[in-house]
Every structure is written in C-alpha cells, then in structure tokens.
Biopython code that builds the backbone (N, CA, C, O; Angstrom):
import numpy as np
from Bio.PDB.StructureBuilder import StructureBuilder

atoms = [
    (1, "UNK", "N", (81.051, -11.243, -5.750)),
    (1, "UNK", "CA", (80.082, -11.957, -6.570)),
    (1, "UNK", "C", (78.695, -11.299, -6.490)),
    (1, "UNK", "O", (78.255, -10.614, -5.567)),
    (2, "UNK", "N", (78.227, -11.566, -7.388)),
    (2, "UNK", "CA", (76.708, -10.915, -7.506)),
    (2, "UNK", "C", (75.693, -11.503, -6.513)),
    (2, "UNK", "O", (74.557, -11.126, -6.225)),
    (3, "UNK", "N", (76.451, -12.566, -6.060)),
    (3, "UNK", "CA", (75.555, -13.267, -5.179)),
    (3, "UNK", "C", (74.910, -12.694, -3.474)),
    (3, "UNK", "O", (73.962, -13.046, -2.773)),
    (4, "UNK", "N", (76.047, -11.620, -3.333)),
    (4, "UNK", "CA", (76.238, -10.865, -2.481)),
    (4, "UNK", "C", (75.539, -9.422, -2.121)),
    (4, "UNK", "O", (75.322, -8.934, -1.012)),
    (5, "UNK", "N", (75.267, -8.915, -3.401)),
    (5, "UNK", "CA", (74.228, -7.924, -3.406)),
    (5, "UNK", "C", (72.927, -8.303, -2.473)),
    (5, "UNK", "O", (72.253, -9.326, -2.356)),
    (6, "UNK", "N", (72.885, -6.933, -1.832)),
    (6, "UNK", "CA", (71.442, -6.812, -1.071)),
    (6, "UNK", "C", (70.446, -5.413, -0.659)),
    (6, "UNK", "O", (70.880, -4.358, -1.121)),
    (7, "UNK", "N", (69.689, -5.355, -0.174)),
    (7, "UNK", "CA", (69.053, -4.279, -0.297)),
    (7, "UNK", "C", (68.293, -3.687, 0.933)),
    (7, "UNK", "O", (67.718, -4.475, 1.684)),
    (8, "UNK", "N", (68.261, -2.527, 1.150)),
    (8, "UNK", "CA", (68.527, -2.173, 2.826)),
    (8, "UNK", "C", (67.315, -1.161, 2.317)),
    (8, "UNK", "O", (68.067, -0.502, 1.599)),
    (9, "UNK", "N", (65.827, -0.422, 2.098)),
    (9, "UNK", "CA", (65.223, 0.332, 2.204)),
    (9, "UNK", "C", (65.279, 0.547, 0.776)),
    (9, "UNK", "O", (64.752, -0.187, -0.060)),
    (10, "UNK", "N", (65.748, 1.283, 0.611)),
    (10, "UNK", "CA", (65.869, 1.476, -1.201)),
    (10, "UNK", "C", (67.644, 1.490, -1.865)),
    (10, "UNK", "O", (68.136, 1.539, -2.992)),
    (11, "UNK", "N", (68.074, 1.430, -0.739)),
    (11, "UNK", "CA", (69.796, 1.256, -1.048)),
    (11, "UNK", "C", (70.158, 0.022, -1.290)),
    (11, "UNK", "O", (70.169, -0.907, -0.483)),
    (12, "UNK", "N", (70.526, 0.000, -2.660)),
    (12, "UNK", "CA", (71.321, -1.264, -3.269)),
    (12, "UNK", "C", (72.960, -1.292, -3.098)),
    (12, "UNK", "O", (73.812, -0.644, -3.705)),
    (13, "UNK", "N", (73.091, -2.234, -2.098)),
    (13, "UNK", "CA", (74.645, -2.457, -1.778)),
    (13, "UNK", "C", (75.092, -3.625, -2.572)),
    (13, "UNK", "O", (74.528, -4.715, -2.470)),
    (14, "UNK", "N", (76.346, -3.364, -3.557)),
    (14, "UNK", "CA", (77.067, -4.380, -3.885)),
    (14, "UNK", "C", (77.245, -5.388, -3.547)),
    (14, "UNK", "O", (77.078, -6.405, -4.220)),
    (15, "UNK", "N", (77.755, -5.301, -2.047)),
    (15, "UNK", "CA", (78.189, -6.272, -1.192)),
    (15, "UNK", "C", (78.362, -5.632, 0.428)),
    (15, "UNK", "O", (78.851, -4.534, 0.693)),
    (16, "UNK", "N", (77.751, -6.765, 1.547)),
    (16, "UNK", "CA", (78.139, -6.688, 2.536)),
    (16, "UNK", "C", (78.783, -5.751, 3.308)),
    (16, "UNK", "O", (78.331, -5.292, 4.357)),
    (17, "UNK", "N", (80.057, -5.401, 2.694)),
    (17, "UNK", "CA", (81.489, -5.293, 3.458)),
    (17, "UNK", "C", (81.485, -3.680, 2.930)),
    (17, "UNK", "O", (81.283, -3.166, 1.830)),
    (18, "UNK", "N", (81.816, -3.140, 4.288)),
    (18, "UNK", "CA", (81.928, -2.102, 3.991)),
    (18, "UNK", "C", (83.020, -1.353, 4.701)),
    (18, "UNK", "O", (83.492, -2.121, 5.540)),
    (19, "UNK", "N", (83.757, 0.062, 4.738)),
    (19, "UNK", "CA", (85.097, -0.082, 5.425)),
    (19, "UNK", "C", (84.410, 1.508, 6.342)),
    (19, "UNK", "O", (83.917, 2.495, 5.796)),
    (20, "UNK", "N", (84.570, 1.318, 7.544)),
    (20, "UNK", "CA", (83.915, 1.836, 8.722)),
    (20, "UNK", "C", (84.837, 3.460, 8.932)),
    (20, "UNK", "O", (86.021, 3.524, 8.599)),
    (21, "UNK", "N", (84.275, 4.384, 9.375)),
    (21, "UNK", "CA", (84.227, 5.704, 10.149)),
    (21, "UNK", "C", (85.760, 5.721, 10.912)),
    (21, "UNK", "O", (85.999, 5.057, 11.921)),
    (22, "UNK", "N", (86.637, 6.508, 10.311)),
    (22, "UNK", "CA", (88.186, 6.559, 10.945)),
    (22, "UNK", "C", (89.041, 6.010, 10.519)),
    (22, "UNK", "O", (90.096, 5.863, 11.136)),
    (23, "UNK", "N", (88.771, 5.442, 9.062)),
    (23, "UNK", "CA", (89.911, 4.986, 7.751)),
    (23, "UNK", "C", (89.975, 6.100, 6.830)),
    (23, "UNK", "O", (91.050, 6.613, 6.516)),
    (24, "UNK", "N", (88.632, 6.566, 6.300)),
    (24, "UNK", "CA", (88.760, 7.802, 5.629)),
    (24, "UNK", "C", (87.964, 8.843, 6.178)),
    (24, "UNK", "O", (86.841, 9.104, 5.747)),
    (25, "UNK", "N", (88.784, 9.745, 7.581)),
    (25, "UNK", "CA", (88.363, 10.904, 8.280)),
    (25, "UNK", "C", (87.955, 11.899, 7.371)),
    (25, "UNK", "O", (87.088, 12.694, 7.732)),
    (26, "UNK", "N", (88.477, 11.980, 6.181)),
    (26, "UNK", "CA", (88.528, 13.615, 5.673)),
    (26, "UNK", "C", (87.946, 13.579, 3.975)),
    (26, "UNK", "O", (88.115, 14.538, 3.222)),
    (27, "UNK", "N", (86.998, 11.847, 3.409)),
    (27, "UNK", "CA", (86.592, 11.890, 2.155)),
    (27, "UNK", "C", (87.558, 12.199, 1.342)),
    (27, "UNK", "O", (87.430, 13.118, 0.533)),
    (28, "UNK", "N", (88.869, 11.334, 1.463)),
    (28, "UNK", "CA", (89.716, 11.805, 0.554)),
    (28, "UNK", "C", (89.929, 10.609, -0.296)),
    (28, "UNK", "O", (90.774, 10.643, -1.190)),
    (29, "UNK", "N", (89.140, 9.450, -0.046)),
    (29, "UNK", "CA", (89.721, 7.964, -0.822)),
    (29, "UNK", "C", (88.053, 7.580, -1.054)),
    (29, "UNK", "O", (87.872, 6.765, -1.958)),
    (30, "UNK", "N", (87.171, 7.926, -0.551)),
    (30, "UNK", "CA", (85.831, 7.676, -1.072)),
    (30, "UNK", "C", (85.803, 6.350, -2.434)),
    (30, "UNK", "O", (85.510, 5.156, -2.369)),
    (31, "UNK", "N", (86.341, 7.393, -3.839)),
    (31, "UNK", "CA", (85.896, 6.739, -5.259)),
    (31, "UNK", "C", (86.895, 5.301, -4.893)),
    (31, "UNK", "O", (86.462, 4.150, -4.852)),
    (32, "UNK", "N", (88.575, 5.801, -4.607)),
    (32, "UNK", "CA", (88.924, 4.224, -4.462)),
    (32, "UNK", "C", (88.615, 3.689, -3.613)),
    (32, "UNK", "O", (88.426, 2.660, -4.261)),
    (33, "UNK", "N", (88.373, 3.425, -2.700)),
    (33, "UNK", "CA", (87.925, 2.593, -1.325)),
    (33, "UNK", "C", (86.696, 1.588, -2.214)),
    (33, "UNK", "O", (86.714, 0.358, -2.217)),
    (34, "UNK", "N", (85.931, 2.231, -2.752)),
    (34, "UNK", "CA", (84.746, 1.595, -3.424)),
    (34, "UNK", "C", (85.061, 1.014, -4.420)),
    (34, "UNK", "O", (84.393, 0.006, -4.649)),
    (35, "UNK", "N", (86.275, 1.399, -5.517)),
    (35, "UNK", "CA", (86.776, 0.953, -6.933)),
    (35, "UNK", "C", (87.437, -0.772, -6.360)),
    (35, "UNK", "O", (87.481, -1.678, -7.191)),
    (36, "UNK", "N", (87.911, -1.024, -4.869)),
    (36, "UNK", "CA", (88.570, -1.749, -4.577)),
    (36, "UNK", "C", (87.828, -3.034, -4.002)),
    (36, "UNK", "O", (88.231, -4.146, -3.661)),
    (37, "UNK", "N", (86.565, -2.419, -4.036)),
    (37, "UNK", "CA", (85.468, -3.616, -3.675)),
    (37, "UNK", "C", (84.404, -3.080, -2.525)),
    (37, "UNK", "O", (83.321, -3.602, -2.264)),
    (38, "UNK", "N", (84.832, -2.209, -2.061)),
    (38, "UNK", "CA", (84.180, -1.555, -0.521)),
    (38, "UNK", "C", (82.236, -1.631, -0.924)),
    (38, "UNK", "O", (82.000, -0.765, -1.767)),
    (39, "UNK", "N", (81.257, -2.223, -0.624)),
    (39, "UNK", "CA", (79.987, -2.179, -0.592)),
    (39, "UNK", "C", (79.254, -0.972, 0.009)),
    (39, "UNK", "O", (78.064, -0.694, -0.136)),
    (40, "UNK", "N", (80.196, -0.300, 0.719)),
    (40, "UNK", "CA", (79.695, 0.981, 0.912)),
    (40, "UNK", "C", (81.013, 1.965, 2.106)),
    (40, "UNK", "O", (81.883, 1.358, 2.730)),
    (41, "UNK", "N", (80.845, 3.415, 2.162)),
    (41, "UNK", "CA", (82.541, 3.401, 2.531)),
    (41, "UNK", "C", (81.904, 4.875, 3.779)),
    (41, "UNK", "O", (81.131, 5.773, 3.446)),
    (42, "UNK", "N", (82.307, 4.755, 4.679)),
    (42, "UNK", "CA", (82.104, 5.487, 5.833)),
    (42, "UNK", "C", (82.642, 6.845, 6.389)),
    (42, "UNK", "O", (83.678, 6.718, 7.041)),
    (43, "UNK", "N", (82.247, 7.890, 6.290)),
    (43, "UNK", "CA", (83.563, 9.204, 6.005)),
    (43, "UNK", "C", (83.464, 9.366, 7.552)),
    (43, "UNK", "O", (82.307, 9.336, 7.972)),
    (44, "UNK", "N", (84.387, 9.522, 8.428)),
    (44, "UNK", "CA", (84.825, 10.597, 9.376)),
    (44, "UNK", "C", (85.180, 9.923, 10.491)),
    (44, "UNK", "O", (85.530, 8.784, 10.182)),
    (45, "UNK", "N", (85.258, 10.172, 11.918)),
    (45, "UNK", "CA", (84.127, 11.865, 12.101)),
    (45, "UNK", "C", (84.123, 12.951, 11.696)),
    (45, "UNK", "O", (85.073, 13.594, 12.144)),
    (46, "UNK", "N", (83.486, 13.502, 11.032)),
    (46, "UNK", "CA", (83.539, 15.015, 10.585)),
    (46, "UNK", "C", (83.307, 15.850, 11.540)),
    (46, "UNK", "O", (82.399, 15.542, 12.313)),
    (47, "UNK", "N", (84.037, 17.125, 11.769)),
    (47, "UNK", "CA", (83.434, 18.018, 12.678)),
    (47, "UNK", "C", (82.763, 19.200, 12.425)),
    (47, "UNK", "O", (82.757, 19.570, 11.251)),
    (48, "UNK", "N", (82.019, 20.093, 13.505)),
    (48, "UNK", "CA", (81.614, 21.130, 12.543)),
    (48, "UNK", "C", (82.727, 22.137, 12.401)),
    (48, "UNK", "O", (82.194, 23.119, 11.884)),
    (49, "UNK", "N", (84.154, 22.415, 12.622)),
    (49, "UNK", "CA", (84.941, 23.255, 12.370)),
    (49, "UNK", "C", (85.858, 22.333, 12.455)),
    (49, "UNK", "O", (85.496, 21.329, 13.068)),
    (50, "UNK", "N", (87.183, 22.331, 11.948)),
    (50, "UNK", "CA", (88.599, 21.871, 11.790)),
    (50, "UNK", "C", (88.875, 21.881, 13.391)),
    (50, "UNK", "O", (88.527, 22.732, 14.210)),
    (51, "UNK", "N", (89.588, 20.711, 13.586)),
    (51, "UNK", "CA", (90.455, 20.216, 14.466)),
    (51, "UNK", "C", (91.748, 19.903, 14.079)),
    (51, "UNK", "O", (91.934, 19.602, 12.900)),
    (52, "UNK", "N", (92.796, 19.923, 14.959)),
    (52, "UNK", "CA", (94.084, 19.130, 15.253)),
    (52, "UNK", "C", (93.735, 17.290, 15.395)),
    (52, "UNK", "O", (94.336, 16.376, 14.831)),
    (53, "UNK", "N", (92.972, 17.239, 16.015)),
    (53, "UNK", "CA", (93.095, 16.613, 17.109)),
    (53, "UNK", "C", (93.767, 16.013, 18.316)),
    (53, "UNK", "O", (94.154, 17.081, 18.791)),
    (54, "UNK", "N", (94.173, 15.157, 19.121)),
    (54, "UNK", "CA", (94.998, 15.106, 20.001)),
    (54, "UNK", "C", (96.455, 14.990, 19.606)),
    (54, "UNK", "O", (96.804, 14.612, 18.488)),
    (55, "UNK", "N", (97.327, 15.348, 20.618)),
    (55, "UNK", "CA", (98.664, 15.484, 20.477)),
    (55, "UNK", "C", (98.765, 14.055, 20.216)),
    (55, "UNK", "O", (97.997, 13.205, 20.666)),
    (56, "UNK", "N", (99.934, 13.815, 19.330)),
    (56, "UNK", "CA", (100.900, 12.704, 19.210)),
    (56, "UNK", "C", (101.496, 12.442, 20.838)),
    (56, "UNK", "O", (101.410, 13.229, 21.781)),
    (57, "UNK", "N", (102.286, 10.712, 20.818)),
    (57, "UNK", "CA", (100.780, 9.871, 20.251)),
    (57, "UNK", "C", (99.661, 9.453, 20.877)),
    (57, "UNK", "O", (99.431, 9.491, 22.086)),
    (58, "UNK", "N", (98.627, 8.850, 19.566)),
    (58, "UNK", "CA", (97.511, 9.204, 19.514)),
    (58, "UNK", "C", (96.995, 7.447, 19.950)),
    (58, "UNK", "O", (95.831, 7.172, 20.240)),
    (59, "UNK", "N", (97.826, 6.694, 19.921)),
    (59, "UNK", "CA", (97.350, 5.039, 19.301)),
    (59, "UNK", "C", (98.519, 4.386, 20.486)),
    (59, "UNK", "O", (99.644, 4.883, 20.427)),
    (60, "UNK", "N", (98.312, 3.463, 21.382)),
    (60, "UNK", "CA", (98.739, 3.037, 22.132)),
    (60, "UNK", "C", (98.498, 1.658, 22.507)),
    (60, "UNK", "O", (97.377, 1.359, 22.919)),
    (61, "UNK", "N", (99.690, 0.505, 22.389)),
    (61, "UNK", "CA", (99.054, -0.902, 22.098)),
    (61, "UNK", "C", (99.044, -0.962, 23.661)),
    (61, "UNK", "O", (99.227, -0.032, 24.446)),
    (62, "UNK", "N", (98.781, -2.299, 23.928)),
    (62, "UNK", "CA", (98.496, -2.468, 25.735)),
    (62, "UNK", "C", (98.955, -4.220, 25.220)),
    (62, "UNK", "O", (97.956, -4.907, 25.002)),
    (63, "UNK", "N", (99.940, -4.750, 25.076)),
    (63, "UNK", "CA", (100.172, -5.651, 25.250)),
    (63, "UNK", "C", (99.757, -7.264, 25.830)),
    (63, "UNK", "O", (99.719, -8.356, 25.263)),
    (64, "UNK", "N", (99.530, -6.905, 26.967)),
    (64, "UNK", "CA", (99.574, -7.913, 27.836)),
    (64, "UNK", "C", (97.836, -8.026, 27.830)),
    (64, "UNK", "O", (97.439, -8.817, 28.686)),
    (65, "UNK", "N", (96.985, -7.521, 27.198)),
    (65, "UNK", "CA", (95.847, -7.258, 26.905)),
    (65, "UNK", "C", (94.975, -7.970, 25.415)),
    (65, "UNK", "O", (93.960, -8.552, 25.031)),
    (66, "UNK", "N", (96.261, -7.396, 25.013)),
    (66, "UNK", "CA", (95.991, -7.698, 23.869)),
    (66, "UNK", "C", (95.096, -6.520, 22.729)),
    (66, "UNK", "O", (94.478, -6.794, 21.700)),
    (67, "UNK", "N", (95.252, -5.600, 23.176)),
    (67, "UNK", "CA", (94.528, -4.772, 22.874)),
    (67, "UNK", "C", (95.232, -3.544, 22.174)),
    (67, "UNK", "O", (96.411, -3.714, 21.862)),
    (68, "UNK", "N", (94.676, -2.386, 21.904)),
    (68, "UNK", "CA", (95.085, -0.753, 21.189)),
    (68, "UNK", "C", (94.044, 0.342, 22.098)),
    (68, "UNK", "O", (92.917, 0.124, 22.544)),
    (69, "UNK", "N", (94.687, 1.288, 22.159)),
    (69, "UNK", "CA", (94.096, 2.322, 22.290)),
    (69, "UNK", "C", (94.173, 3.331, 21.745)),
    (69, "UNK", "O", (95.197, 4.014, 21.714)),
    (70, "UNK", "N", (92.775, 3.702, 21.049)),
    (70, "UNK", "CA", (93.033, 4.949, 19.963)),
    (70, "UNK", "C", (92.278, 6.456, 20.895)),
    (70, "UNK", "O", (91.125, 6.671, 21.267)),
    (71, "UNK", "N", (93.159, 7.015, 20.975)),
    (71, "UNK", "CA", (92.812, 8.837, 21.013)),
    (71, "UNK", "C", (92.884, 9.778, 20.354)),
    (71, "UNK", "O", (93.307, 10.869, 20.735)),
    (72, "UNK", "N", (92.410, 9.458, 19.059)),
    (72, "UNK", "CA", (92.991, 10.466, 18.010)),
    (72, "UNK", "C", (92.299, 11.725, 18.526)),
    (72, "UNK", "O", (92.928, 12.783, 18.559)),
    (73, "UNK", "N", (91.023, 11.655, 18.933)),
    (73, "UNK", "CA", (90.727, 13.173, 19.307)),
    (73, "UNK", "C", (89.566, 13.720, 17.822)),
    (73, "UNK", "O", (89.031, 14.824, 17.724)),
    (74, "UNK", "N", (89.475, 12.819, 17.057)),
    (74, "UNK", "CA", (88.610, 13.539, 15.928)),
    (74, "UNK", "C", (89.337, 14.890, 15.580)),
    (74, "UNK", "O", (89.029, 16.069, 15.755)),
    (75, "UNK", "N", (90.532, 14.197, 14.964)),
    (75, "UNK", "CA", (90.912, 15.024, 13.864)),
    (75, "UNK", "C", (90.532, 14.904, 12.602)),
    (75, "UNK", "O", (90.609, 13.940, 11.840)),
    (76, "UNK", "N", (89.946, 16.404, 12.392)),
    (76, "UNK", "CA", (89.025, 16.741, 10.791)),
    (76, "UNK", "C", (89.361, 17.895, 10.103)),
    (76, "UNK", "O", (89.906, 18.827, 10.694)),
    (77, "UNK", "N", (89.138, 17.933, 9.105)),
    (77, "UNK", "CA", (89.112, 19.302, 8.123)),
    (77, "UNK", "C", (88.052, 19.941, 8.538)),
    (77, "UNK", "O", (88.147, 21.155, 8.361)),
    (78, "UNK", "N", (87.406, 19.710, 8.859)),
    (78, "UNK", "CA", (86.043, 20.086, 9.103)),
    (78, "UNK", "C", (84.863, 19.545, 7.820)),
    (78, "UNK", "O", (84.885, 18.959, 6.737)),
    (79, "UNK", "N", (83.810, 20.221, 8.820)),
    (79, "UNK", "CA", (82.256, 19.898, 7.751)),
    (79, "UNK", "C", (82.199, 20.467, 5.881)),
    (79, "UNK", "O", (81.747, 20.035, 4.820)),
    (80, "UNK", "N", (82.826, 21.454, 6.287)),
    (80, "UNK", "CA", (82.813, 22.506, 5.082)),
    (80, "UNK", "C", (83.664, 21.823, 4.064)),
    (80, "UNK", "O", (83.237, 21.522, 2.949)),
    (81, "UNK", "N", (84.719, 21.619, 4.421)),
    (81, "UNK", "CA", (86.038, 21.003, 3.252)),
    (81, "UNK", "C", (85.447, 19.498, 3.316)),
    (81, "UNK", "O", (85.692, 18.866, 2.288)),
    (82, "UNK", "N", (84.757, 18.821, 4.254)),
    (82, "UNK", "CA", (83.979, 17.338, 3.828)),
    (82, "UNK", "C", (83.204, 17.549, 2.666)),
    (82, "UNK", "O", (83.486, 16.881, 1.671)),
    (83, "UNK", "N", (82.150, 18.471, 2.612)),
    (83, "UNK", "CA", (81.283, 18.696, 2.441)),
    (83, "UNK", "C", (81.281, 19.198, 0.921)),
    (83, "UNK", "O", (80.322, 18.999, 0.175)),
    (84, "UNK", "N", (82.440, 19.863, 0.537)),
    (84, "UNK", "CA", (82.701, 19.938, -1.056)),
    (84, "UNK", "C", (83.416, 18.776, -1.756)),
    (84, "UNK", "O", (83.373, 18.538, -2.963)),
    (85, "UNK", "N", (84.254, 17.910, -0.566)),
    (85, "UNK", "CA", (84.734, 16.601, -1.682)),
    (85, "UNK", "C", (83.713, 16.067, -1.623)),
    (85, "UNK", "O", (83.678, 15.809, -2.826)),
    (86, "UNK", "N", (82.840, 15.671, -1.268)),
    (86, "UNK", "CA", (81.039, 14.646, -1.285)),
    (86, "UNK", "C", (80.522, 15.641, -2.281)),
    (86, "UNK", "O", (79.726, 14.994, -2.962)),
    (87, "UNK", "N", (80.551, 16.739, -2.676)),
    (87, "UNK", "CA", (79.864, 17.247, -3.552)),
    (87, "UNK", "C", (80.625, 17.029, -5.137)),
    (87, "UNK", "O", (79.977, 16.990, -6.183)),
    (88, "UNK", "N", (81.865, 16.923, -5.065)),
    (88, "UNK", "CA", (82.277, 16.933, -5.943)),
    (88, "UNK", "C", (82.363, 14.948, -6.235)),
    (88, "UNK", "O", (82.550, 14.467, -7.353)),
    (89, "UNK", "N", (82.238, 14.380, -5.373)),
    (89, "UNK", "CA", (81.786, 13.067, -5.923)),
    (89, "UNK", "C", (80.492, 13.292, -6.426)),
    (89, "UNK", "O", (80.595, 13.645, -7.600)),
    (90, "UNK", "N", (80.226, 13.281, -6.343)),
    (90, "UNK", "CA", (78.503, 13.403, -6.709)),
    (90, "UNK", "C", (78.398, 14.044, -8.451)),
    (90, "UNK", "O", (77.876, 13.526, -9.439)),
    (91, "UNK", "N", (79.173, 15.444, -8.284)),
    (91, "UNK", "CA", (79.010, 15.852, -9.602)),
    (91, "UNK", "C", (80.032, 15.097, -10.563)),
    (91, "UNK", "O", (79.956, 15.227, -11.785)),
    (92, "UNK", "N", (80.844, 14.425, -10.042)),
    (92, "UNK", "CA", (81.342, 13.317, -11.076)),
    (92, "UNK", "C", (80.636, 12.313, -10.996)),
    (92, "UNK", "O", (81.160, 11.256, -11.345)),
    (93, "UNK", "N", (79.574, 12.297, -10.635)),
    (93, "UNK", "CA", (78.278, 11.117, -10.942)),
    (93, "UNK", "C", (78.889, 9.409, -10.651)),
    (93, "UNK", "O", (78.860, 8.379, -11.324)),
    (94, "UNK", "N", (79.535, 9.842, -9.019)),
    (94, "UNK", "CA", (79.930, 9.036, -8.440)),
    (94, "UNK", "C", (78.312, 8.196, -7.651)),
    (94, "UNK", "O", (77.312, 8.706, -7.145)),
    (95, "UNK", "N", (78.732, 6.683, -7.888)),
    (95, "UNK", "CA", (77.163, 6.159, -7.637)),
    (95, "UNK", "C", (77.175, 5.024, -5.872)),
    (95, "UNK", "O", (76.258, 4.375, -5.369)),
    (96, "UNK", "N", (78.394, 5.201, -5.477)),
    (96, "UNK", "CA", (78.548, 4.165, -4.178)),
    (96, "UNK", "C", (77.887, 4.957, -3.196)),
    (96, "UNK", "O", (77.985, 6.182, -3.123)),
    (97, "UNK", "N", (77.398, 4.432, -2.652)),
    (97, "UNK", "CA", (76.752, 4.293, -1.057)),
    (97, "UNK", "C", (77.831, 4.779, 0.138)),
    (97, "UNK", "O", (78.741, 4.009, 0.444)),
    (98, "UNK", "N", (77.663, 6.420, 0.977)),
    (98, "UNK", "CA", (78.387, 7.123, 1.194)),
    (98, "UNK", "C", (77.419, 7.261, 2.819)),
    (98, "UNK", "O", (76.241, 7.592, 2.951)),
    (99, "UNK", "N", (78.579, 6.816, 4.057)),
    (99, "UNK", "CA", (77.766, 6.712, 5.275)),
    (99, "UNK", "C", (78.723, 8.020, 5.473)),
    (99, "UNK", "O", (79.652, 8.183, 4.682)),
    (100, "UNK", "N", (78.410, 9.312, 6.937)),
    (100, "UNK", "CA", (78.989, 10.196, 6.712)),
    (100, "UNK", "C", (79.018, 9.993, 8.852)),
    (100, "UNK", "O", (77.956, 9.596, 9.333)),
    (101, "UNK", "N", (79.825, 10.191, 9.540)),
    (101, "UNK", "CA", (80.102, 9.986, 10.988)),
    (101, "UNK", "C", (80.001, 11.233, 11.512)),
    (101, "UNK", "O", (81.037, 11.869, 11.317)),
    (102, "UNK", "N", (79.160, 11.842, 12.105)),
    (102, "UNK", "CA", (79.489, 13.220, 12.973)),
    (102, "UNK", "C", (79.920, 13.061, 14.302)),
    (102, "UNK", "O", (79.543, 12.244, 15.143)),
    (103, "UNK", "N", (81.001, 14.209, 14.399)),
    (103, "UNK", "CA", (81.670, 14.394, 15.946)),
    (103, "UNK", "C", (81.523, 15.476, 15.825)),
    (103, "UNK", "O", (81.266, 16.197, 14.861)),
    (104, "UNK", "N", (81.768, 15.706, 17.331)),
    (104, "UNK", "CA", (81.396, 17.083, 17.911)),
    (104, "UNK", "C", (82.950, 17.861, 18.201)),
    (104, "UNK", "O", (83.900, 17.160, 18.550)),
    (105, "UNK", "N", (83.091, 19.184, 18.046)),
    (105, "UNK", "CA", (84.395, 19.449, 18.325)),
    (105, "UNK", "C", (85.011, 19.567, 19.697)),
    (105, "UNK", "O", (84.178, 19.947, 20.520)),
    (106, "UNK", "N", (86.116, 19.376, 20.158)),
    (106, "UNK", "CA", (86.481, 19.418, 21.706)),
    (106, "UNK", "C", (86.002, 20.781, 22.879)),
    (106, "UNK", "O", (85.758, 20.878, 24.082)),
    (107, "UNK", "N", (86.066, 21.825, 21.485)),
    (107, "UNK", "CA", (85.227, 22.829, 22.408)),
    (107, "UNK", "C", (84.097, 22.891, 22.351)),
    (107, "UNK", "O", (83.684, 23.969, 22.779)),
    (108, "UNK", "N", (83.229, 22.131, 21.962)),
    (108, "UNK", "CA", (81.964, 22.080, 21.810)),
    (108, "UNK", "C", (80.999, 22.666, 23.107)),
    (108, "UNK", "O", (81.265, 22.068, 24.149)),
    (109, "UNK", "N", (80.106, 23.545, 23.231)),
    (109, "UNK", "CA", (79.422, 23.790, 24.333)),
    (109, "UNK", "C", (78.128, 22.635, 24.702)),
    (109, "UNK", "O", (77.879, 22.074, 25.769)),
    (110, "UNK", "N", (77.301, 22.523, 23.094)),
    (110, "UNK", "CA", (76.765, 21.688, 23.245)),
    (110, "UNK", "C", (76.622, 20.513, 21.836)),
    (110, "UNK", "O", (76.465, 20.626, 20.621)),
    (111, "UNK", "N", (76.761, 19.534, 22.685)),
    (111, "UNK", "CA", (77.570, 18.631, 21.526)),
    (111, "UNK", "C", (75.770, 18.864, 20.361)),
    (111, "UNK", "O", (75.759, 19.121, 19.157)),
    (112, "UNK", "N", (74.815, 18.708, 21.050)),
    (112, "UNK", "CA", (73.884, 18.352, 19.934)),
    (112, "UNK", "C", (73.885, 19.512, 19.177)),
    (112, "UNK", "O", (73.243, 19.437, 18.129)),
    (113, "UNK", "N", (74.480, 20.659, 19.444)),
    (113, "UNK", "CA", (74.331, 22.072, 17.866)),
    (113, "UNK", "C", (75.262, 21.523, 17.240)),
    (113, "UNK", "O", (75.626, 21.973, 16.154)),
]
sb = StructureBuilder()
sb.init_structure("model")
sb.init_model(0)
sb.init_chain("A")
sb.init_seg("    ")
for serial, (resi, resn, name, xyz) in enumerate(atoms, 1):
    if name == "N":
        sb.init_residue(resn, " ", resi, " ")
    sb.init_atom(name, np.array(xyz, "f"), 0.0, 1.0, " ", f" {name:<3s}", serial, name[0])
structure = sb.get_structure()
C-alpha cells in the first residue's frame, strides 16, 4: 500500500521490507526480487575476486537448539561480474533501491584493501 512508502535521506522506498545480503549473492534476481514487492533488495557478499566458497555442506541445523548454521564461506562471482549485472540494471533504467554487501576474500591479506 502506498501507505507504506517512506523516505530515508533522499531515498524513496516503496515499502519497508526489504530482502537482506545472502538471498541474492551474485545480482542475479535484483529486477524480480523488486517486481515481487521487495522495497529495496540487498546484493552479496561480493568479493573482490571469485570464490568457491566453503566445501559442501555449507548449512547445518542444530536441532535441539533450535537453530542453523550457515558457512557458506562467501561464495561470489566476484566484484567485476557483480559489477556489470548492476550496470546493466541501471542501463535498462532499472529504478529500485540496490544495497550492495562487501566481503573480503579467504585469502585476503588485508581485509580493508
């Protein structure tokens, strides 16, 4: 509902709800994620070079907890192959609100380069 729109600095969000960092690692569902209602849609972690990430498996429930444990390891295409599907939204004059997650790669020396 329109009732839901709000406004964060100069960013006009549809709505609220937005779908968080590690649903779409690699900007590959961006336009639908947003076509489906998403108020704004979260890419990654991206890394700065392609990963595997961790061996299978990656996701481990804990039962008696009640809980999951995820190790995916930040598996990415990397920055570069992110970095042309966001461009190519854009030049299809794609207009949703695009949060982008950086990770660092496992060999990283220093995570802040």
């Amino acid at each position: 509902p329109p009732q839901l729109a709000s406004q964060v600095w100069n960013l006009k969000f549809p709505n609220p709800l937005g779908i968080a960092a590690g649903f779409d690692k690699q900007a590959e569902g961006v336009e639908s994620l947003h076509n489906v209602g998403f108020g704004f849609v979260e890419i990654g972690s991206v890394t700065p070079e392609p990963q595997p990430g961790n061996n299978k498996p990656r996701v481990f429930r804990l039962e008696s907890n009640k809980a999951i444990i995820n190790r995916f390891g930040f598996n990415s295409d990397g920055h570069n192959v992110v970095y042309e599907r966001v461009k190519q939204l854009h030049s299809n004059k794609f207009q949703g609100i695009i949060g982008i997650n950086l990770g660092k790669n496992k060999d990283s020396l220093d995570p802040a380069d």
